[in-house]
C-alpha positions in Angstrom: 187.7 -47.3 161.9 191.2 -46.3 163.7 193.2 -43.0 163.8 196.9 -43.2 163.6 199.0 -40.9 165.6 199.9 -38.7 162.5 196.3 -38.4 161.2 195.3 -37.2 164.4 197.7 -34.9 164.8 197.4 -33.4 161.2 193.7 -33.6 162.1 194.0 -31.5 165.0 196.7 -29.2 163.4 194.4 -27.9 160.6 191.1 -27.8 163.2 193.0 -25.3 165.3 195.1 -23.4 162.3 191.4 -22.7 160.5 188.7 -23.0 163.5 190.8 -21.7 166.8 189.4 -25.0 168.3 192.1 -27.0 170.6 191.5 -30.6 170.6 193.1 -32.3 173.1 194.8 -36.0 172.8 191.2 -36.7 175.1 189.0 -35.4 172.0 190.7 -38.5 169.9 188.1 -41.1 170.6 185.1 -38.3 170.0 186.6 -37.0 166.9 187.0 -40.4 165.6 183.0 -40.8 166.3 181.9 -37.7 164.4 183.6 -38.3 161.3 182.8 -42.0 160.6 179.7 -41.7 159.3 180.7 -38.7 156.7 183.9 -40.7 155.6 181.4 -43.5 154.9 179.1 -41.2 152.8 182.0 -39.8 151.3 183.7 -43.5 150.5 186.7 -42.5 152.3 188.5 -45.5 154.3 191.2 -43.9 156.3 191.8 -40.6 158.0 195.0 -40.1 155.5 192.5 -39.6 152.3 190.1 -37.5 154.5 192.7 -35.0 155.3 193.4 -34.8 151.4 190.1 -34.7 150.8 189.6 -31.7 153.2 193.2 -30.0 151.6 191.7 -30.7 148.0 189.0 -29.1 148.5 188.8 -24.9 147.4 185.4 -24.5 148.0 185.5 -24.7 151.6 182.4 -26.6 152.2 184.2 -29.8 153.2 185.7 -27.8 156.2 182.2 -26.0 156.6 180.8 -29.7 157.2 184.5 -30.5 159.6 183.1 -28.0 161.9 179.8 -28.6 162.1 180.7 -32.1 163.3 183.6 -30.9 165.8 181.5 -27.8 167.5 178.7 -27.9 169.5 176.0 -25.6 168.8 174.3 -26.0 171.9 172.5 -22.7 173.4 169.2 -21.8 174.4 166.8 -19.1 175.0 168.0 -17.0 177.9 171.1 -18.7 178.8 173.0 -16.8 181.6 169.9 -14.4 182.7 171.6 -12.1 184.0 173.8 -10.5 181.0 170.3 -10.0 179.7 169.5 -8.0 182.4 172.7 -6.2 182.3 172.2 -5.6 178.7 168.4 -4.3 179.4 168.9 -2.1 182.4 172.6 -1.1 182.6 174.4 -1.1 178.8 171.6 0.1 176.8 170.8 3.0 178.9 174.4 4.2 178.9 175.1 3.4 175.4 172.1 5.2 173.9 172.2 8.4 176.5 175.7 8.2 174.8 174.7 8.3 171.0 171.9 10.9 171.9 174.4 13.3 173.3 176.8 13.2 170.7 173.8 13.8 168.4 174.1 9.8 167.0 171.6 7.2 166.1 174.2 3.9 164.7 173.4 1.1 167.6 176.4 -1.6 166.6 176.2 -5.0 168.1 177.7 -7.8 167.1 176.7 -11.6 168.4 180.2 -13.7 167.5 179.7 -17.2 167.5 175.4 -16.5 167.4 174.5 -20.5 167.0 171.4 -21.0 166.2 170.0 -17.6 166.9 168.5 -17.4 170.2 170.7 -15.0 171.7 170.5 -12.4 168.8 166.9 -12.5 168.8 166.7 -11.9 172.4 168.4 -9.0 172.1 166.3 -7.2 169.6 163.3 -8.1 171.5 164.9 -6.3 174.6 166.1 -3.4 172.2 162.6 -3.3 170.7 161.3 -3.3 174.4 163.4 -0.8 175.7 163.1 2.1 172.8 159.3 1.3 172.2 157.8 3.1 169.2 161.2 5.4 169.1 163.1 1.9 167.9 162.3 3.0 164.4 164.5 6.3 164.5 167.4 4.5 165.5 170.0 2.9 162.8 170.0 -0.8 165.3 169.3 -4.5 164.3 172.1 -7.1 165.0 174.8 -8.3 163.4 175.2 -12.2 163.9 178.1 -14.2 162.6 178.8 -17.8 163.1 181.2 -20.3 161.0 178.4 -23.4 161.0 176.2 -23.3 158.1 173.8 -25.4 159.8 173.7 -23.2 162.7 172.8 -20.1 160.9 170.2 -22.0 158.9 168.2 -22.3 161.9 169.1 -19.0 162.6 167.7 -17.4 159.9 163.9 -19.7 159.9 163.6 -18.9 163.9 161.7 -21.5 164.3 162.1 -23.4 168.3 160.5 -25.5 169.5 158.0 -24.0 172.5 159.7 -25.6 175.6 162.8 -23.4 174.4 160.7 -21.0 174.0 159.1 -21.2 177.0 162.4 -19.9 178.4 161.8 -16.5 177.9 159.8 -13.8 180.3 156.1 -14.6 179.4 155.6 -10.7 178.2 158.7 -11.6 175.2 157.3 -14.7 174.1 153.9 -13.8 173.6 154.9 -10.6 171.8 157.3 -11.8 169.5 156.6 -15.3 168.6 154.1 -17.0 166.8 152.4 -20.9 166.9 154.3 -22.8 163.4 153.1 -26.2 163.8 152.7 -28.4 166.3 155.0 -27.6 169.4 156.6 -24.8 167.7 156.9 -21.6 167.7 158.5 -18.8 165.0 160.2 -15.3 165.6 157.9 -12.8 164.6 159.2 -11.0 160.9 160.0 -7.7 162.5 162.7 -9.1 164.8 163.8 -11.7 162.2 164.2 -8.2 159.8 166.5 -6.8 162.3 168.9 -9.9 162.6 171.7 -10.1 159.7 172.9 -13.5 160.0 176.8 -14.3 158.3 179.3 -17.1 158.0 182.1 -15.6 159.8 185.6 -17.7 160.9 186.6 -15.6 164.1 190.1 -16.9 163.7 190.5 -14.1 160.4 193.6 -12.2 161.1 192.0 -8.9 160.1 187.9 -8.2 160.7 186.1 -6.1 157.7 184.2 -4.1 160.0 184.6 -0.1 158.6 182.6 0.9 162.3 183.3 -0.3 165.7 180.6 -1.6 167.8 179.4 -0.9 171.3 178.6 -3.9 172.2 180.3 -7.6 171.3 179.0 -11.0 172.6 180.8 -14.0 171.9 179.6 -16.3 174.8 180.5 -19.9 175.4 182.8 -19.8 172.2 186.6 -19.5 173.4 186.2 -22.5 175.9 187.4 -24.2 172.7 190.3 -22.2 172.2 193.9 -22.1 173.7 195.1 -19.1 175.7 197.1 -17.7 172.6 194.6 -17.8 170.5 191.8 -16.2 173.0 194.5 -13.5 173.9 194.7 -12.6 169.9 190.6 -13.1 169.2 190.7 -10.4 172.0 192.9 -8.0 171.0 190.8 -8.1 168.1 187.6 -7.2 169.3 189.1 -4.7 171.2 190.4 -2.7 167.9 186.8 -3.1 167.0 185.3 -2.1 170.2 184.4 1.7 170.5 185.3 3.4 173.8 183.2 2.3 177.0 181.8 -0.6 174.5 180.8 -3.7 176.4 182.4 -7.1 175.8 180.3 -9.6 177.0 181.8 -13.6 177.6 180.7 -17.0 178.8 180.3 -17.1 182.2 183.1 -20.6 182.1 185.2 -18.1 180.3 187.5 -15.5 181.8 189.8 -13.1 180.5 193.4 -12.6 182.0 193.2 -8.8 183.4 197.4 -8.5 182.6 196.8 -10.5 179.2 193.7 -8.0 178.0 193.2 -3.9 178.0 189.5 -4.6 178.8 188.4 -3.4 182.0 186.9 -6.0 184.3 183.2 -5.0 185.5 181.8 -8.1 187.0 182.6 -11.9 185.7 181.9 -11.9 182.4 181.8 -9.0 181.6 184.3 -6.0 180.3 184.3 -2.5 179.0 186.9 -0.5 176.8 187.6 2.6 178.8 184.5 4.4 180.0 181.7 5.9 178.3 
């Protein structure tokens, strides 16, 4: 099955106007690849009726399956160590002494582009670690958004397979998993009850959030994206940032220091103002 110029093009035109994602004219061959077998299923014989198919459509979930096909969902537990330990030892601390002081218990953090769960749930087992029995007083849990359907259906089971698992520091794994079949291993239910897991399309002009958060994550997402549209996803999570909130990015990812109002702590890493 072949791609005219045009079809690729109009492609490429709506992936980037509804997903941010910038396919280049080198992405032709693999985007070709992914949506042969769906245009089959679908009885669709050229890329012309697919595009009409995708425009007909008002329900969305024709473009909910488009970019499920074009982005990768590929993450795992503990990926890039040491914002975890950033998180753990540095953020928290500040952003809690913080909220105590101004007499505040509404912990906001928000995992943008979450996958398939692992870095949410990761989180709450270091917030869980970190505030021991006091975790109960505090208004936390996670907010984690993601525009794949099928991402944030493994999400919400948490179920991994051990080896990813595995991953983890020893003490986090044994605490907050449990065996669910052969060679896998579930979140425990008072972690999965702090994770709110939402379809979300980053690339929405305005954000719906009535609080902004102390701490955004959206790791390993904008590689996809062109400068413009990073520079504007930015500016974004800024206005939704409070001040001295962390923004933390994909360690492949950086952030022009003329092009953002973040202030650069280490690579991949930012903070609005100071706390």
């Amino acid at each position: 099955m072949s791609i005219s110029d045009q079809e690729f093009h109009d492609l490429r035109d709506l992936i980037h106007k509804r997903f941010g994602i910038n396919l280049t004219d080198q992405k032709r061959s693999l985007l070709v690849g992914r949506l042969q077998k769906l245009m089959r299923k679908l009885g669709l014989t050229t890329f012309a009726q697919y595009y009409q198919y995708l425009s007909e459509d008002k329900t969305e979930q024709a473009l909910g399956e488009l970019v499920d096909l074009v982005s990768t969902n590929h993450t795992y537990f503990n990926r890039e160590k040491d914002h975890f330990d950033y998180f753990y030892q540095t953020a928290l601390p500040a952003i809690a002494d913080k909220l105590r002081r101004e007499n505040r218990r509404d912990l906001r953090i928000w995992c943008a582009g979450c996958s398939t769960g692992e870095e949410p749930y990761t989180l709450l087992m270091l917030m869980m670690e970190y505030f021991g029995n006091e975790y109960s007083s505090w208004d936390a849990g996670i907010l984690a958004t993601d525009i794949s359907d099928r991402a944030l259906t493994i999400a919400r089971a948490g179920v991994y397979s051990s080896d990813r698992v595995e991953q983890l520091p020893g003490n986090l794994s044994r605490k907050y998993f449990q065996p669910a079949g052969p060679g896998e291993m579930r979140v425990v239910d008072k972690i999965k009850s702090e994770a709110t897991f939402r379809r979300f399309n980053l690339m929405n002009t305005t954000f719906p959030f009535k609080k902004q958060f102390q701490m955004i994550f959206c790791r390993n997402v904008m590689i996809y994206f062109d400068q413009p549209t990073r520079d504007a996803l930015v500016g974004r999570y800024h206005q939704h940032t409070e001040q001295g909130g962390y923004l933390f990015i994909g360690h492949s990812e950086t952030l022009g220091r003329s092009q953002t109002r973040y202030n650069y702590l280490q690579p991949a890493l930012y903070q609005k103002g100071t706390l």
